[in-house]
N, C-alpha and C positions, 0 to 999 in steps of 0.2 A: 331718213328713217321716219314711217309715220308716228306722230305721239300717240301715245293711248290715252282712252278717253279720260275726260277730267272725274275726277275720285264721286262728285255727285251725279254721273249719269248711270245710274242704278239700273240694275235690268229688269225686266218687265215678266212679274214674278204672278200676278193675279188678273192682267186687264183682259187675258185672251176670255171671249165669251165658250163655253161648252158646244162640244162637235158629238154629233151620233156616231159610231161606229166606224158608219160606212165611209164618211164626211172625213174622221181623223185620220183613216185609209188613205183617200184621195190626198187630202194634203202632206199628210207626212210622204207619200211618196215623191209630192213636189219637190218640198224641201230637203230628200234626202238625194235628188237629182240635181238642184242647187247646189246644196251644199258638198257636192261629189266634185262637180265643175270647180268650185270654187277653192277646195282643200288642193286641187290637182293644181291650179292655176298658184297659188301659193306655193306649194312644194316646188315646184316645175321653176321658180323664181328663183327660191331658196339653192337651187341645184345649180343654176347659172348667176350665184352670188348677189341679186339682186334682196334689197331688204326686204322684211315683211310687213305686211301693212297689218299690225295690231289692231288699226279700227274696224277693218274687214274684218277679224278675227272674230271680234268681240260679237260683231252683231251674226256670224252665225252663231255663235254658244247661247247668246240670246234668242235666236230662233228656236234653235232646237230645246232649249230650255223650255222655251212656252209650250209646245209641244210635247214634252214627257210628264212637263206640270197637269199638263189638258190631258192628253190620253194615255198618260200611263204605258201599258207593256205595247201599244202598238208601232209606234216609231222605235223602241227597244228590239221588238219582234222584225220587222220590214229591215232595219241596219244589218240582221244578222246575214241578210239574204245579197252574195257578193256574185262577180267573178269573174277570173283569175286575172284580168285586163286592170279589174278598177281595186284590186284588193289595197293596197300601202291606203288610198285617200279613203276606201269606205272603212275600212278600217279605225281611220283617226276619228270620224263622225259617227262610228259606232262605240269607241270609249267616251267620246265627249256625252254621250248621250247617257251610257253606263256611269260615269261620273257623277252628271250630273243629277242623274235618279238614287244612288246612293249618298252622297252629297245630304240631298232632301232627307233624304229616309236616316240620315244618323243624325239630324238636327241642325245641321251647320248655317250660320246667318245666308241671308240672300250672296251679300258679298263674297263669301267664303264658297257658296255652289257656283258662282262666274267664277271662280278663281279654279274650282276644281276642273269644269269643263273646260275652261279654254286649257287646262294643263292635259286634258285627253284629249283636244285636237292637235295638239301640239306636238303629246311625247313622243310622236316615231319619226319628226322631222327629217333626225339624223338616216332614217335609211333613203336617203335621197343621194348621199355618201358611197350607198354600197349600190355596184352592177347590178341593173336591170337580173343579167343572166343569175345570177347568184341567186339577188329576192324569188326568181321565179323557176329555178332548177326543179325538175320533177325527182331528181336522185339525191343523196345522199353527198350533206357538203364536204369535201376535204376540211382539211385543218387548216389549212388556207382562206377557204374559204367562210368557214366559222369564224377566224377571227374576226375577217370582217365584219361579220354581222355582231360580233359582239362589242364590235368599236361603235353601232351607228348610237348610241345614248351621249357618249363624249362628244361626238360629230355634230350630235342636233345640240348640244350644248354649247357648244361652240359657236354654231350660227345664232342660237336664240340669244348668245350674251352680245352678239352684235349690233343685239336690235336695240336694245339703251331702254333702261327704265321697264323693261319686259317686268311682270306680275313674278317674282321669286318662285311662288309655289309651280310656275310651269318649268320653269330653270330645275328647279327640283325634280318635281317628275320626270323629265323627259330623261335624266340624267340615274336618275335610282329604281325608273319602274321594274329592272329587271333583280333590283336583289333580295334576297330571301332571309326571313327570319334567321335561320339557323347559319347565316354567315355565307351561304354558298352558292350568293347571287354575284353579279355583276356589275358595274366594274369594278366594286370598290369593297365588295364580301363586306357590307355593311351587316351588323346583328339588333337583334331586336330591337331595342327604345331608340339605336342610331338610325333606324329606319323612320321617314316620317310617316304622319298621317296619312297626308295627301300620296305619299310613295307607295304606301301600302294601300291604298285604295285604287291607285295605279295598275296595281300587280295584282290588285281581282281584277281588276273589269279588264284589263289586257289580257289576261289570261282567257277567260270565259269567253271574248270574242273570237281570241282566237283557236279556240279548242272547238268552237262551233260553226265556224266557217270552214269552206270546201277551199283544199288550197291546192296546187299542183303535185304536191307529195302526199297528199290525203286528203280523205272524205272527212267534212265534218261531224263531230259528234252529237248525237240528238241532245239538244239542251237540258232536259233532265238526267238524264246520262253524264252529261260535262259536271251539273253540280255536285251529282252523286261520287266521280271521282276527286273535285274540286276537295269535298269535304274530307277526304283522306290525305289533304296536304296542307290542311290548318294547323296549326304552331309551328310545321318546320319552317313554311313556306308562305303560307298566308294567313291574315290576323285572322282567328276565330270568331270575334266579335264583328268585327267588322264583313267576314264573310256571309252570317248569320243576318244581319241585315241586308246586305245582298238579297239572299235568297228570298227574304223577307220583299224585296222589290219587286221581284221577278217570279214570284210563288215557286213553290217546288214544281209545277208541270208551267213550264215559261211558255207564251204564245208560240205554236208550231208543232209543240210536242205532242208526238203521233203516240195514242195509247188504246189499251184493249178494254172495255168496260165488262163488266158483270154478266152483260146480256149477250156476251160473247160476239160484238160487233166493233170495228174498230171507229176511232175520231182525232179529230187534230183539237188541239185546244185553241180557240178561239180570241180568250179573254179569263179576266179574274175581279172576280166584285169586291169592290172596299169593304175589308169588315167582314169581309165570309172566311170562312175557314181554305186556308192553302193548299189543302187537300180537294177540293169541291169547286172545280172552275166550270166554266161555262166553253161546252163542247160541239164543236160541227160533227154529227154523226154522216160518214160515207158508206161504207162497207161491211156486208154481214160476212160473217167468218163461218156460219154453217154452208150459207149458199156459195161460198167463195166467188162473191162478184159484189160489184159497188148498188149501193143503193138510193133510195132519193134523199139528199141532205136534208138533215135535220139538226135542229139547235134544242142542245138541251142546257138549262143553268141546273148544275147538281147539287146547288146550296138551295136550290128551291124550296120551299116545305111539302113534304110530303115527297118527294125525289126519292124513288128508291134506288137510282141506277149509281153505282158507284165505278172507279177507276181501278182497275186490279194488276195492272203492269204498262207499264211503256214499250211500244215495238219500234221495229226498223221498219221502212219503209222496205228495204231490199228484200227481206226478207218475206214480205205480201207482195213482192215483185210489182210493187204500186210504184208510176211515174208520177212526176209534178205533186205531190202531196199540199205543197204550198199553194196551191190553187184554192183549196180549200179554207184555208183562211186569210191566203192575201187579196186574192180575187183575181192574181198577173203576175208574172213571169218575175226573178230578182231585176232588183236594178242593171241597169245594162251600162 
């Protein structure tokens, strides 16, 4: 079994230098093609009993860490974008990353956001446990087949306590991300204060990725969309507070979310400025809604001074029978 690293190899929380936009793009796409290889190559081990190497672990949560520390909602944004081939591993690299931005955002020491990411690359180990055909059924599971799926948190438990000296708070998550406040999670109907920190920070960002990714039994939900029902299952389900900061991560219109401005044109949101209001992101404008056809893109920051164009609702993409919308602010196609 590999050791994990020694207690002072601290991660690398400030050295990364600042990226332009386009630059945080390019790379986080690298590393989220890395880090896809690489969660796959772990699992894929974990599945044929073989240990995990905790030191690989480590330095992706450190990668992706510098990465959310440096640009913020774009490597958050690019993770959401899966499919159906690479979902279980983009999955784990999009809670590690969600983890690791709320982590930050509720104040937790350096040490304690390594603890929380690598417990969101980790927590869905266990569906390595359950059939291919199950995880990826386009229909409705038997009861059969739902138990399995609600065995894999014991399952990855089980493999992660294999690995010796494993970081507890991933033991934890991988084991409690599915239970709910109000007692009526899984495996173990754990209730409020018996739920941890880390377990319930678990259960946002696994939730939210997966409510927003495209999966074989559904379409995902447009990210402000997710939060807005996200926010109707605070106390029974998920910590308020902690949800709150969340959003607070992720602004109420997260990168991608396709919305209708005031001037009656649509835009995808691009980005969100430190310190601006969460209502007032910075938008790629495509398509005018009078002329029903696309237009020349245009970037507007709505927190500007003097801005009078504001955001008046969020749309489907289906619904403006618009393809590829992600084009518009990723620049390419999901991860493949």
């Amino acid at each position: 079994v590999a050791a994990a690293p020694a207690a002072d190899a601290a991660p690398v929380q400030n050295a990364a230098a600042p990226m332009s936009r386009d630059e945080e793009l390019v790379h986080a796409r690298r590393l989220l093609e890395h880090s896809r290889q690489a969660v796959q190559t772990m699992f894929d081990e974990a599945r044929m009993g073989k240990a995990l190497s905790v030191g690989q672990a480590y330095e992706l949560v450190d990668d992706i860490a510098a990465s959310v520390l440096r640009g913020g909602s774009v490597l958050l944004g690019l993770a959401r974008l899966k499919t159906a081939d690479n979902y279980t591993y983009m999955h784990s690299v999009a809670v590690c990353a969600l983890m690791t931005a709320l982590a930050t955002e509720v104040g937790l020491a350096p040490e304690q956001v390594r603890s929380a990411g690598l417990a969101g690359l980790l927590h869905d180990i266990g569906k390595m446990a359950v059939p291919s055909a199950i995880l990826n059924k386009p229909g409705s599971l038997s009861e059969a087949e739902f138990g399995s799926v609600r065995a894999h948190p014991a399952a990855g438990h089980r493999m992660l306590q294999e690995v010796g000296e494993l970081d507890p708070v991933a033991l934890d998550v991988c084991l409690h991300h599915h239970e709910k406040l109000d007692g009526s999670g899984y495996p173990h109907g754990l209730r409020g204060e018996e739920v941890s920190l880390y377990a319930r920070m678990g259960a946002i960002c696994d939730v939210y990725d997966a409510i927003t990714s495209n999966r074989p039994y559904k379409q995902g939900w447009c990210p402000a969309d997710s939060l807005r029902r996200m926010a109707a299952w605070r106390g029974a389900h998920l910590d308020a507070q902690l949800f709150a900061a969340f959003v607070k991560c992720l602004g109420i219109y997260p990168l991608g979310t396709l919305v209708r401005l005031q001037s009656e044109r649509l835009a995808v949101v691009v980005g969100q400025t430190p310190g601006k209001p969460l209502t007032q992101p910075t938008v790629r404008v495509f398509f005018s809604i009078r002329a029903g056809t696309c237009i020349v893109p245009s970037v507007i920051d709505l927190a500007a001074p003097g801005c009078q164009e504001r955001i008046v609702s969020t749309e489907s993409a289906e619904r403006w029978r618009l393809q590829d919308v992600e084009r518009y602010w990723a620049g390419e196609p999901a991860i493949a």
